[in-house]
N, C-alpha and C positions, 0 to 999 in steps of 0.2 A: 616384379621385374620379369618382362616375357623373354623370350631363345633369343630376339634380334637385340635387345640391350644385353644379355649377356657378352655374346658376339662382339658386337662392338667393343665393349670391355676388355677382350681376350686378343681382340685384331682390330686394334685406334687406326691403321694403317688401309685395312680394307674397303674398296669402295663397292658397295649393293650394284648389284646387275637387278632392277627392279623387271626388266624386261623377261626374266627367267622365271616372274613367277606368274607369268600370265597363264598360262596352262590351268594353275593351278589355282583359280578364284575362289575365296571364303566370302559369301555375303549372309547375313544372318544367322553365320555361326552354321551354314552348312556349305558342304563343297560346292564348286561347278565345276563340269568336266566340258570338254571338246566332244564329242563325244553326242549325239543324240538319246533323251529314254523312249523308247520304243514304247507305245501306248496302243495296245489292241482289245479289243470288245470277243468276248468268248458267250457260247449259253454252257453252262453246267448244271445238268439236270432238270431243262428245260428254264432256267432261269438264267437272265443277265451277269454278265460282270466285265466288271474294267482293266486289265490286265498292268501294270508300268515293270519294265523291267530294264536294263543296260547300264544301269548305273554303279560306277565304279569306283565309288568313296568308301568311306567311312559307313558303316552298317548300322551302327548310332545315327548319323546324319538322314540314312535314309530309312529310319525308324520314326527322326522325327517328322520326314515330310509325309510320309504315310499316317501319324497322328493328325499333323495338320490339316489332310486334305480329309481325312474324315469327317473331323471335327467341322470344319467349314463348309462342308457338304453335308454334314449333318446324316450321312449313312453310314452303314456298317463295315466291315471290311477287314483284313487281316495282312502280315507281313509274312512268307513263308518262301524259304529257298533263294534269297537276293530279288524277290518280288513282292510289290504291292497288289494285292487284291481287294478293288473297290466291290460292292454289290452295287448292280445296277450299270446303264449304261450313261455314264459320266464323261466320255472320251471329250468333249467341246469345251465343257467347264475347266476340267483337270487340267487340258493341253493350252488353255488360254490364264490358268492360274498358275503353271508351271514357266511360262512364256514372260508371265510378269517377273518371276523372280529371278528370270534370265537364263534358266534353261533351254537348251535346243533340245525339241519334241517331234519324234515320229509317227506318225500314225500309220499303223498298220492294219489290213481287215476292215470289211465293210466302209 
C-alpha cells in the first residue's frame, strides 16, 4: 500500500488536486524538475570532459542517471559535489538522451 492509498484511507472525504503535482514529475523512478541541467564541456588537464549539473532531486535519482549515461555511452565518469562528470566530450549524445526522458537541457560553453 503506497502514501496516496494510505490518504485516502485517513481522508474518504478528500479530493486529489492532480494539478499540484506537476512540478513534481517521477517517470522511471527518477525526478523531473522545471528547472534546466546545465550541460558544459570543460578540458582538465588537457583532456575532455562533459560537465551536467542543476539538478535538484533526489541524489540517488541523480546517481542513477549518471550510471546510466555511462553505461550507455559506454565511458567513464564519476558523480562528485551534485555533478556528473562524463570523460570525453559527450554534450550532443547526453543532451538528446536527457531530452528523451524529458528533461529540460542547457548547454553551456563551446
Amino acid at each position: 500500500m503506497d502514501l496516496q492509498d494510505q490518504l485516502k484511507n485517513l481522508f474518504p472525504d478528500h479530493v486529489s488536486d492532480e494539478s499540484t503535482n506537476d512540478s513534481q514529475k517521477v517517470k522511471n523512478g527518477i525526478w523531473l524538475q522545471d528547472e534546466p541541467i546545465v550541460c558544459k564541456y570543460e578540458k582538465r588537464k588537457g583532456k575532455p570532459i562533459t560537465i551536467l549539473e542543476g539538478y535538484n532531486g533526489a541524489t540517488e535519482d541523480f546517481k542513477k542517471l549518471a550510471k546510466e549515461l555511462k553505461t550507455k555511452l559506454s565511458v567513464g565518469g564519476s558523480f562528485k559535489d551534485d555533478k556528473i562528470i562524463i570523460q570525453g566530450d559527450y554534450r550532443d549524445k547526453i543532451m538528446e538522451m536527457l531530452k528523451e526522458k524529458g528533461f529540460n537541457v542547457k548547454r553551456v560553453g563551446g
